[in-house]
C-alpha positions in Angstrom: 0.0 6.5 -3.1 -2.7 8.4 -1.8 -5.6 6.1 -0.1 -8.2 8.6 -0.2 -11.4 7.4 -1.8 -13.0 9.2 -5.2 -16.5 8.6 -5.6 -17.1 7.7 -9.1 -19.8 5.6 -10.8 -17.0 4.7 -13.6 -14.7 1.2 -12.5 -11.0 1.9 -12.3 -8.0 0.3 -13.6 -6.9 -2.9 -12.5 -3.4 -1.2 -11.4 -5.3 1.1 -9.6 -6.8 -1.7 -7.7 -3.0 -3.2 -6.9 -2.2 0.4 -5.7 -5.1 0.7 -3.1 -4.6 -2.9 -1.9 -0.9 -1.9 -1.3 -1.9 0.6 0.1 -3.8 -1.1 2.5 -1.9 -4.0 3.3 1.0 -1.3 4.3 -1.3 0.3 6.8 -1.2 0.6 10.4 -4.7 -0.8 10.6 -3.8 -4.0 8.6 -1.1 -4.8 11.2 -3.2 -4.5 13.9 -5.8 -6.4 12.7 -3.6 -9.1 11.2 -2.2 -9.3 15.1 -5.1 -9.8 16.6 -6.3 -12.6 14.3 -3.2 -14.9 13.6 -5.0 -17.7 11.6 -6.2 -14.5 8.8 -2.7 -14.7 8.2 -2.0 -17.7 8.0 -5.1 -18.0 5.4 -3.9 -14.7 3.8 -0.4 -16.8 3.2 -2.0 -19.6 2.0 -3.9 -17.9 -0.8 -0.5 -15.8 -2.0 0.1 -15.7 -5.8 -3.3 -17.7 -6.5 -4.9 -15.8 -10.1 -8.7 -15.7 -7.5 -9.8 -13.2 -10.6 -10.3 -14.2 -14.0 
């Protein structure tokens, strides 16, 4: 998926969302930052599969 940002005043779809968080959380800059701050990680682990959106 392409992780290029559209400017648009209209919300997108909620897959869309998943996609760009993918997206993200497959990046080189999410590594690097998840290395250099080991307890994020742990507190990224520990909210896993919570429903945190209504």
């Amino acid at each position: 998926m392409d992780c290029t940002r559209i400017n648009s005043l209209e919300m997108e779809t909620e897959d869309h969302y998943r996609k760009k968080a993918n997206c993200y959380k497959t990046s080189p800059e999410y590594g690097r930052m998840i290395s250099l701050y080991p307890i994020l990680e742990t507190s990224i682990q520990d909210c896993k599969g919570e429903d945190l959106v209504a």
